[in-house]
C-alpha positions as CSV (number, residue, x, y, z in Angstrom):
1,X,-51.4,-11.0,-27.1
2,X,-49.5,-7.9,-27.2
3,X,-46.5,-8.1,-29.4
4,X,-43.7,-5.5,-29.7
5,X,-42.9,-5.1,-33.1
6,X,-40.0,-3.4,-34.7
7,X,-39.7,-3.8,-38.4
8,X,-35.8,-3.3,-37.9
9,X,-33.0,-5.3,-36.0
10,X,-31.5,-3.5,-33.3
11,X,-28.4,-0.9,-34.7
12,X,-25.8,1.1,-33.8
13,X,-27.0,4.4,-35.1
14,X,-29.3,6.5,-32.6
15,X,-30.4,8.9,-35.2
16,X,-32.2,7.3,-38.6
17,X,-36.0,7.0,-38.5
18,X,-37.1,3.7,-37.3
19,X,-39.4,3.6,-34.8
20,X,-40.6,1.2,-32.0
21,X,-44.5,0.3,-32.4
22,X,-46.9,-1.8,-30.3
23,X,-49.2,-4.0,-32.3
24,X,-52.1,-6.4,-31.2
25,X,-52.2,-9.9,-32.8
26,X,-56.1,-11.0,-34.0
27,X,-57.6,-12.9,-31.0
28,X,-59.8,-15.9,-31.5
29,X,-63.0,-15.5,-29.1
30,X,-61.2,-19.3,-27.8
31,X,-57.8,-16.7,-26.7
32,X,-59.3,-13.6,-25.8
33,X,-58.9,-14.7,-22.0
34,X,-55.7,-16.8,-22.4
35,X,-53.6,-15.9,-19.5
36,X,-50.1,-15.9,-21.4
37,X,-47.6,-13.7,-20.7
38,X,-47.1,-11.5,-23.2
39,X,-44.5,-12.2,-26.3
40,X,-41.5,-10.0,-26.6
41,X,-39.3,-10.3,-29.7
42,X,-36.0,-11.7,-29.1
43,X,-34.2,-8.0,-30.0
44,X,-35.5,-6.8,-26.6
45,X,-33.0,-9.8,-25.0
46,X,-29.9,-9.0,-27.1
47,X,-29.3,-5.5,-25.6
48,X,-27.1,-5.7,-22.3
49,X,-26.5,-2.5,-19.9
50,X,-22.7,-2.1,-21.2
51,X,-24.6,-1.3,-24.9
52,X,-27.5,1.2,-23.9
53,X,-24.5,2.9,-21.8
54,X,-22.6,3.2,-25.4
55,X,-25.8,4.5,-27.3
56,X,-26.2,7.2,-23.9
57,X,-22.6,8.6,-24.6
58,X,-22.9,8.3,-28.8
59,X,-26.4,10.6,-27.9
60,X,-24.2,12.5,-25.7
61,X,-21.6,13.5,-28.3
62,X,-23.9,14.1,-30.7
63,X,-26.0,17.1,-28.9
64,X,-25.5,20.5,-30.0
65,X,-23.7,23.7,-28.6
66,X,-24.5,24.4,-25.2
67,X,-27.5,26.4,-24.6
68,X,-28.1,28.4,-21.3
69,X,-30.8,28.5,-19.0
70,X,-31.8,30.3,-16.2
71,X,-33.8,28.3,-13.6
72,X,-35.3,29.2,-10.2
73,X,-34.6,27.2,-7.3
74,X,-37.8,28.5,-5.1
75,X,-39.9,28.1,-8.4
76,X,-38.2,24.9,-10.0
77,X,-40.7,23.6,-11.7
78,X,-42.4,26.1,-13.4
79,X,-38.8,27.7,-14.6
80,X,-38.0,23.9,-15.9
81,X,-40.7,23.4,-17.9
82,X,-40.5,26.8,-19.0
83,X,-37.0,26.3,-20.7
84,X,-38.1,22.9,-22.2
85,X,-41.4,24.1,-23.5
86,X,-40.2,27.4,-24.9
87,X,-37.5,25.2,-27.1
88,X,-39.2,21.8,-28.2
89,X,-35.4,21.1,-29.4
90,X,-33.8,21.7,-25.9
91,X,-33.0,18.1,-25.4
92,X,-31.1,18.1,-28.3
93,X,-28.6,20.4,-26.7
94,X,-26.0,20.6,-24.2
95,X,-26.7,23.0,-21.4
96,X,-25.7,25.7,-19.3
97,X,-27.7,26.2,-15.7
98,X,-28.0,29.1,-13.7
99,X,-29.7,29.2,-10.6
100,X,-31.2,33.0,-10.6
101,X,-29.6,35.0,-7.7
102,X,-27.2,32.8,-7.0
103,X,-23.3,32.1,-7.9
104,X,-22.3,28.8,-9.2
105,X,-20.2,28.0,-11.9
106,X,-21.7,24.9,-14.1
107,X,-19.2,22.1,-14.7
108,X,-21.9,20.1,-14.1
109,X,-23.0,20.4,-10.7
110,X,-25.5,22.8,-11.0
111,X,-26.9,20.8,-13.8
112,X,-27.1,17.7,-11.4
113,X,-28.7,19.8,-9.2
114,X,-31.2,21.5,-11.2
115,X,-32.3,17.8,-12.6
116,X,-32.6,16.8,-8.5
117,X,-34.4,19.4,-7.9
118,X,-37.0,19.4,-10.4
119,X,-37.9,15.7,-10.2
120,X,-38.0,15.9,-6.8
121,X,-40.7,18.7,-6.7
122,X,-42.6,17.5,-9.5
123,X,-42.9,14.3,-7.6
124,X,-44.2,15.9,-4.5
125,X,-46.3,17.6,-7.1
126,X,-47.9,15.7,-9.3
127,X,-47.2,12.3,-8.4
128,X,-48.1,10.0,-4.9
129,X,-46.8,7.7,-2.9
130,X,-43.5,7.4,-0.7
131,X,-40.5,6.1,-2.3
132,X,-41.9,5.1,-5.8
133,X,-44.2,7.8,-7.2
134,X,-47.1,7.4,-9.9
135,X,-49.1,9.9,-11.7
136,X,-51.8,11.9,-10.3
137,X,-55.0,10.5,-11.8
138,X,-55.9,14.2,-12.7
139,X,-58.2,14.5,-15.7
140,X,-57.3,18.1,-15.8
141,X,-53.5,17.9,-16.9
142,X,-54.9,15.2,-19.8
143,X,-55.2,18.2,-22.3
144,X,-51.5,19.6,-21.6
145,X,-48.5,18.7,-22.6
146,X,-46.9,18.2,-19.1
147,X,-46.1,14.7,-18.6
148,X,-44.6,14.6,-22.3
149,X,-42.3,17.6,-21.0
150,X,-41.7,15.4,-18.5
151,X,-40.5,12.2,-20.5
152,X,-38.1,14.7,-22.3
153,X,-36.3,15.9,-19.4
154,X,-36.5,12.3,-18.0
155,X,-34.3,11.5,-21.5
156,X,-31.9,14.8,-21.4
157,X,-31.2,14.2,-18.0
158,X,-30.1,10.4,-18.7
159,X,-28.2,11.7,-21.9
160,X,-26.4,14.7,-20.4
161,X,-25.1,13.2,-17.3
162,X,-26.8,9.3,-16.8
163,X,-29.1,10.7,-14.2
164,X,-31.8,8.4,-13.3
165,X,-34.9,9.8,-11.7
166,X,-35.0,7.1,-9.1
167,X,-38.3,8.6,-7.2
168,X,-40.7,7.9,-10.2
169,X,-42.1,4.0,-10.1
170,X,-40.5,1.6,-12.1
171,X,-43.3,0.0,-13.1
172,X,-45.1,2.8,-14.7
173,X,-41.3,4.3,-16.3
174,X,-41.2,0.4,-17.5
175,X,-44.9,0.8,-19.2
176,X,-43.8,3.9,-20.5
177,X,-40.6,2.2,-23.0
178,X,-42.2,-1.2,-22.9
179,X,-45.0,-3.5,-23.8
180,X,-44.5,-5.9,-21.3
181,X,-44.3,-5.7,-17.5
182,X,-44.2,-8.5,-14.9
183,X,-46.2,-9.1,-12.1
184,X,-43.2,-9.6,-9.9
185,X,-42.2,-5.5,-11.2
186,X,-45.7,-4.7,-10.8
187,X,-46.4,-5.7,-7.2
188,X,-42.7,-4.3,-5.9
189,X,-43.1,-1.2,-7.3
190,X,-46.5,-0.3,-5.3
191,X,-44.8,-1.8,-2.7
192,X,-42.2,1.3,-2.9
193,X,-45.4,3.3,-2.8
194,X,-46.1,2.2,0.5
195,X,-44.4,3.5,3.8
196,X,-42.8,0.7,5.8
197,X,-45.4,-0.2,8.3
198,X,-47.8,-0.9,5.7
199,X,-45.3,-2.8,3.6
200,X,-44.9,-5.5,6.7
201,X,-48.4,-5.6,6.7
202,X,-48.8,-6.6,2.6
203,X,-45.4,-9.0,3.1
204,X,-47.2,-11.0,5.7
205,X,-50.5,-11.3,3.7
206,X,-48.7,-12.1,0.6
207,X,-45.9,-15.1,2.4
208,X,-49.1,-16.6,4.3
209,X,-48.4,-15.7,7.4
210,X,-50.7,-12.4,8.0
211,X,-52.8,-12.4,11.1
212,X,-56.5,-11.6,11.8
213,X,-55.1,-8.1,12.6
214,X,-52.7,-7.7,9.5
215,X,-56.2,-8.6,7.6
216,X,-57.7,-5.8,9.0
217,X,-55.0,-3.6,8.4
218,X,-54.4,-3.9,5.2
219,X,-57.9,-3.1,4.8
220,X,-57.4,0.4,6.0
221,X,-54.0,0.8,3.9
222,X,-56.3,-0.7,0.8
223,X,-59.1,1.9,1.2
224,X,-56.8,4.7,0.3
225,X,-56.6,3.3,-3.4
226,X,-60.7,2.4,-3.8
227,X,-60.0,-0.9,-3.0
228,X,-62.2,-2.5,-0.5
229,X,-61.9,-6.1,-1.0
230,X,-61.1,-8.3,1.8
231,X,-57.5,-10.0,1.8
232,X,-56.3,-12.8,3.1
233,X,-53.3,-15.2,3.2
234,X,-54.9,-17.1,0.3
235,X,-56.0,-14.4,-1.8
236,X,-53.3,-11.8,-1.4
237,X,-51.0,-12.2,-5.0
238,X,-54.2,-12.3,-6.5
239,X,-56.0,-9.3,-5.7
240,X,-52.9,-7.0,-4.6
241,X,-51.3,-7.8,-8.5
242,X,-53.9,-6.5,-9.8
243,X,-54.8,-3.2,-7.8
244,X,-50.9,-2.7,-8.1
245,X,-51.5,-2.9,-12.3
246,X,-54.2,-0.2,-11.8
247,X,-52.3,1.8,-9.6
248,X,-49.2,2.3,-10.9
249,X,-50.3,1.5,-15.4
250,X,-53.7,1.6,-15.7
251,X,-55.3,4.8,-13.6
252,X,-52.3,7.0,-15.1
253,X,-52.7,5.5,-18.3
254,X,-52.3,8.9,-20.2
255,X,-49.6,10.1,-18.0
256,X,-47.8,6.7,-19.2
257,X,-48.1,7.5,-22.7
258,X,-47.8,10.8,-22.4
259,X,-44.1,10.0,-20.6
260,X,-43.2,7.3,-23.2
261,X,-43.4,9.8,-25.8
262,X,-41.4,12.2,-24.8
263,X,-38.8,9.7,-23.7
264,X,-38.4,8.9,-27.5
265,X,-36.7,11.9,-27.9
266,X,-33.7,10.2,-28.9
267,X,-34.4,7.5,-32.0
268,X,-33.5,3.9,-31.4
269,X,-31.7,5.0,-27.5
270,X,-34.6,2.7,-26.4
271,X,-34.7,-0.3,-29.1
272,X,-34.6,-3.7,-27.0
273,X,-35.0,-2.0,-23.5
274,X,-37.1,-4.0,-21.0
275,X,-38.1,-4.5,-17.8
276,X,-35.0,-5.8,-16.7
277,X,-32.9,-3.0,-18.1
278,X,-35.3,-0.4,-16.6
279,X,-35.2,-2.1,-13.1
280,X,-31.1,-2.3,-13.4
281,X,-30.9,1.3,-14.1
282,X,-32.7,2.3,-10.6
283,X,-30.6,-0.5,-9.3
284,X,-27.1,1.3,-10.6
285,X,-28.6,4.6,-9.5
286,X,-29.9,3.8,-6.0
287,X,-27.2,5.4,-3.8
288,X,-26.3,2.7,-0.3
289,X,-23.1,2.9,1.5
290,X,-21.6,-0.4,-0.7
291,X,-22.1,1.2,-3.6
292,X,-20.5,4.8,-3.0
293,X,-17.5,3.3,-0.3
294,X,-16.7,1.6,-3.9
295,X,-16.2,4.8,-5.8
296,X,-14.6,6.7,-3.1
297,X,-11.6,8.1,-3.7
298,X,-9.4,9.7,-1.0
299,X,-7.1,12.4,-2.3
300,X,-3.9,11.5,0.8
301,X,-1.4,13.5,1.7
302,X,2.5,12.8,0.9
303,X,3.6,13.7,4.5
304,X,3.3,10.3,6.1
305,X,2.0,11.2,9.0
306,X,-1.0,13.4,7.6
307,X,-2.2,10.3,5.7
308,X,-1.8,8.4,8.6
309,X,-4.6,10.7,9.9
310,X,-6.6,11.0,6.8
311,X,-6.6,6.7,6.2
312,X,-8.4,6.7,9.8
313,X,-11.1,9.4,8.9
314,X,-11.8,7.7,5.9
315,X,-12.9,4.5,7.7
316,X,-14.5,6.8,10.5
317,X,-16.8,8.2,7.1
318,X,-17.4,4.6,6.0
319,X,-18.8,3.5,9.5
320,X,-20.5,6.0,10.0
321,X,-22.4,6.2,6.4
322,X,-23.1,1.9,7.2
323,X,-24.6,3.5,10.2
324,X,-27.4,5.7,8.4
325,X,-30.6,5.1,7.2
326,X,-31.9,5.0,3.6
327,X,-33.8,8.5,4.1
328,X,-30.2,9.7,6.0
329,X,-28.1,8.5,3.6
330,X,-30.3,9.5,0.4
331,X,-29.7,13.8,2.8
332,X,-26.2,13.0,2.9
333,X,-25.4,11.8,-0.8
334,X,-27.3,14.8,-2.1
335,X,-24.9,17.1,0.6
336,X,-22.1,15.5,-1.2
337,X,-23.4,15.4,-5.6
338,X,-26.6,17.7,-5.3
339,X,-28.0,14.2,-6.6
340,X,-30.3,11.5,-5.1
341,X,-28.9,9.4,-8.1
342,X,-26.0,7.9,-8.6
343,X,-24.1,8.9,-12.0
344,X,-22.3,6.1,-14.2
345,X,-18.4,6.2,-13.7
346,X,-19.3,8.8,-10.9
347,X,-15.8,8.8,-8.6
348,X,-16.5,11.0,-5.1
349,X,-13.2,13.1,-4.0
350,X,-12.4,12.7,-0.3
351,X,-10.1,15.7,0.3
352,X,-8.8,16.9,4.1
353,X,-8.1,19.9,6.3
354,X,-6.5,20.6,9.3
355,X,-9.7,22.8,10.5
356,X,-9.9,22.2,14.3
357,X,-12.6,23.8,16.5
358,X,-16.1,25.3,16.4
359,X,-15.1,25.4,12.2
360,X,-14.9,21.9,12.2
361,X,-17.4,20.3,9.9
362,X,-18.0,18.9,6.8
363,X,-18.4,20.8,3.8
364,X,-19.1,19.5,-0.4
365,X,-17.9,21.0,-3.5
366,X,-20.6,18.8,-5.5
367,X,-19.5,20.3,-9.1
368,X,-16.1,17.6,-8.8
369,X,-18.2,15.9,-5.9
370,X,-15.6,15.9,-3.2
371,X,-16.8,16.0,0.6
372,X,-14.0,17.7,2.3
373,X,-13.4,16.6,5.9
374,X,-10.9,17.5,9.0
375,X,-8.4,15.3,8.9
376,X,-8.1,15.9,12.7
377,X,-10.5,13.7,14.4
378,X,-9.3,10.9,16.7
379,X,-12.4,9.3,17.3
380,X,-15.6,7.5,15.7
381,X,-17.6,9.8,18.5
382,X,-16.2,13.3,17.5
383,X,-16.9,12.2,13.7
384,X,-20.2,11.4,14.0
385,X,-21.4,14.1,15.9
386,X,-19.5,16.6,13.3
387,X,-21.4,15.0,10.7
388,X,-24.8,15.3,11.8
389,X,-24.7,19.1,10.4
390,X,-25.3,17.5,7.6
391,X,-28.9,16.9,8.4
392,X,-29.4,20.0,10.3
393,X,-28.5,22.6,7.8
394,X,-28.4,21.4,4.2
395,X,-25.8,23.9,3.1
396,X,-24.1,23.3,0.1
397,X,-20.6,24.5,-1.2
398,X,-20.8,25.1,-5.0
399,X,-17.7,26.6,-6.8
400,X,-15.8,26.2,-10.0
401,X,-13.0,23.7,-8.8
């Protein structure tokens, strides 16, 4: 059984020297194939989500003067892990973004946006799948230090400003803090690897009701991760569990470590995190159109009739973002926070015009993330056309106010 063990309860303080360490019970020959789950101590169930938000803004208030870096958006992620590899205390600081050759004041948009961008890229990078990403299984990065770079921007990113990188797999983020991951986590987290036509397929093999055809399918979606077993309704948990453990833990197993250290850039931030606090953070970070209508606010006008105006553009923008898909609505929530991620506390600014005309469209000052809209539009129609510039031309507005 794998236990975690931590010699200390859980505290308050986020900077003394106790550390979290994995240890393997001895193993009769009679229990070296026991199927148990494995134990977690009972520290890891006292921590709720209100608590590791506390320790994120203690960490926060204890990082050091700002320190300013210069960063590339055509060459991201070499100009990232650059600044964090020329200072191994960079995390340990607040900073100042620039994006070279551009103007942009950082009151912490362009920090968001620096973040978005870099785990973005070094997802398309270095990592595979479609919504969830894992590792690349490349034996050539094992002898650098980039996927403990990694872990330590994952960390400053969720101290500085509770950004979650929601495109890396839970599963293998999970194995990264924790000893102990479920097959349940396990097997929906290389389902997010999948595209959605092969996820029906796996769904219907896994509830029992897969076809002939489905069989055969999943066959071919299989063969892309080595796996060339036959599966059936009856065999489907069994043998998709465990490619999904290989795919998303065991193959990057280095990467995984790698990660976990450098998330532990921040002493005890982690004590008594889990799998369930790990899934809840992509959960709070996942942008859909429930979760952003409910920190909308509208800046109205006092003239009566303006707000009049303004209250019915508001609920043109909430049908239309119930309208979107998850791929649309991830384009427009970056339009509006240069962020895929939701932020904790995050409130998003409606403000209005009167612009009328061929200069009618939406536009996003994403450092106080407020869309800005025409408050002259009379129907659902006119709205939603506007807003497909969006998607068309990902312009962003980025100033100081």
């Amino acid at each position: 059984m794998v236990l975690v063990e931590d010699d200390s309860p859980i505290k308050d303080e986020l900077f003394d020297n106790s550390v979290v360490t994995v240890e393997e019970d001895e193993v009769s020959s009679d229990d070296q194939f026991n199927d148990e789950e494995p134990v977690v101590r009972e520290e890891a169930k006292l921590l709720d989500m209100t608590e590791l938000e506390r320790r994120r803004a203690q960490a926060f208030l204890y990082l050091c003067a700002n320190r300013k870096i210069v960063v590339s958006r055509q060459d991201i992620i070499a100009t990232v892990l650059d600044a964090y590899r020329s200072n191994l205390e960079l995390e340990h600081h607040r900073l100042t973004v620039e994006l070279k050759d551009e103007i942009a004041v950082d009151l912490d948009g362009v920090t968001k946006e620096m973040f978005q961008l870099f785990f973005s890229a070094f997802a398309e990078k270095y990592m595979t799948g479609h919504l969830e990403k894992v590792p690349n299984n490349d034996h050539r990065l094992h002898a650098t230090d980039l996927y403990r770079t990694l872990g330590r921007i994952i960390a400053h990113a969720f101290v500085l400003c509770g950004y979650w990188p929601i495109a890396i797999n839970k599963a293998t983020l999970t194995a990264s803090l924790t000893a102990a991951v479920s097959e349940d986590l396990v097997l929906s987290s290389f389902l997010g690897m999948l595209n959605e036509r092969e996820c029906h397929i796996l769904q219907a093999l896994l509830h029992g009701r897969g076809s002939e055809d489905d069989q055969l399918r999943c066959l071919g979606v299989l063969t892309r991760f080595d796996c060339r077993q036959r599966v059936t309704n009856l065999n489907a948990r069994d043998i998709l569990t465990t490619l999904a453990s290989a795919v998303t833990i065991y193959r990057p197993f280095h990467a995984v470590l790698q990660i976990g250290q450098g998330l532990t850039s921040y002493n005890n931030l982690w004590n008594g995190v889990g799998e369930q606090h790990i899934v809840r953070l992509f959960q709070q970070a996942l942008p859909d159109a429930t979760k952003v209508e409910d920190v909308i606010l509208p800046v109205f006008s006092e003239d009566e009739a303006c707000r009049v105006m303004e209250e019915r553009v508001v609920i043109f923008l909430k049908t239309w973002m119930a309208s979107l898909r998850p791929d649309q609505f991830r384009d427009f929530f970056i339009f509006w926070t240069a962020s895929d991620a939701i932020l904790p506390n995050q409130v998003l600014r409606v403000d209005f015009n009167s612009t009328d005309g061929l200069g009618r469209r939406p536009a996003a000052t994403t450092c106080s993330d407020t869309l800005s809209l025409s408050r002259l539009y009379f129907s659902q129609e006119d709205f939603d056309q506007d807003m497909q510039v969006i998607f068309s031309e990902h312009s962003k507005i980025m100033d100081a106010l």
